[in-house]
Steps between C-alpha positions, in 0.01 A plus 500: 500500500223684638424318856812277565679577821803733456807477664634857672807412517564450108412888438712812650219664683469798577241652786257775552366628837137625402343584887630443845217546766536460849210314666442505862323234754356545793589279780495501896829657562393843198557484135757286313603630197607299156610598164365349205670544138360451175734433259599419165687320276640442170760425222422741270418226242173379554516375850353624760343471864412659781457442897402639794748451836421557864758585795580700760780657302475644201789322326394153615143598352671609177716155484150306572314676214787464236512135622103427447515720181722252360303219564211699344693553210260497108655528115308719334460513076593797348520612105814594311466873643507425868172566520178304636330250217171590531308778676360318851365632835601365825302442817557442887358599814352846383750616280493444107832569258434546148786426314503642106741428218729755397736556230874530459605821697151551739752419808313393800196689579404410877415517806733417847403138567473413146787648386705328700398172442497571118860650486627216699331231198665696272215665359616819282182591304182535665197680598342445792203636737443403866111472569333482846659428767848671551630232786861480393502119586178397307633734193841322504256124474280641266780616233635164588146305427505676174849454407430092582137526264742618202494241203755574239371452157642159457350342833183637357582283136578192717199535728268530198676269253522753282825695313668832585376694212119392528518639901657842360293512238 
């Protein structure tokens, strides 16, 4: 299940807008000025994806990131209380996201950029800490890169040839 391609339009997604920045360029004629949108998405179920869209409007940037987040979209394993498997830090660029396991009734503990992209997976318990870098884009990929690294208990059987209960101890 873990790296299969996943079809958007199966889930009811629902999307984020993390960061809109508007970028300039300098040409002959002065400056010409662009939007870019970094956004989100998710089902609320273990789905999720996000994208980063480019225009001159803001809307069409929006449309272009939702669209590229969906392509981008990951399933992420998660234990019986919506929370993470396994304690796990993410890295990208210069920004690290550790993510911690929490129990029933922790809520989610986070950040901006990670929150988002861990509300719209469905995440309800979890700790997390945002190291480094505090780029939103690179902290959106790195919660992402750890959210893809999770193994859920059973992968971790398979991938060993071993059973459930010798993993957990």
């Amino acid at each position: 299940m873990r790296h299969e391609i996943i079809d958007p339009t199966q889930f009811e997604l629902t999307d984020k807008v993390v960061s809109i920045k508007r970028v300039s360029k300098t040409v002959k004629g002065g400056r010409t000025m662009r939007f870019t949108a970094l956004v989100v998405v998710g089902d609320g179920n273990g789905h999720v994806g996000a994208g980063l869209g480019k225009a001159t409007e803001i809307p069409e940037a929006i449309r272009k990131g939702k669209e590229d987040a969906m392509k981008k979209l990951i399933y992420i394993a998660m234990d019986d209380n919506a929370s993470v498997p396994h304690d796990f830090i993410g890295k990208f660029g210069g920004a690290s996201v550790l993510l911690k396991r929490a129990p029933q009734g922790t809520g989610v503990i986070a950040g901006g950029p990670a929150r988002n992209v861990l509300e719209l997976a469905g995440i309800k318990n979890i700790r997390t800490k945002s190291l480094g870098s505090n780029n939103k884009q690179n902290v959106v990929l790195a919660t992402l890169e750890a959210l893809k690294q999770m193994k859920s208990p059973e992968e971790v059987a398979r991938l060993r040839g071993k059973s459930v209960e010798e993993i957990l101890g």
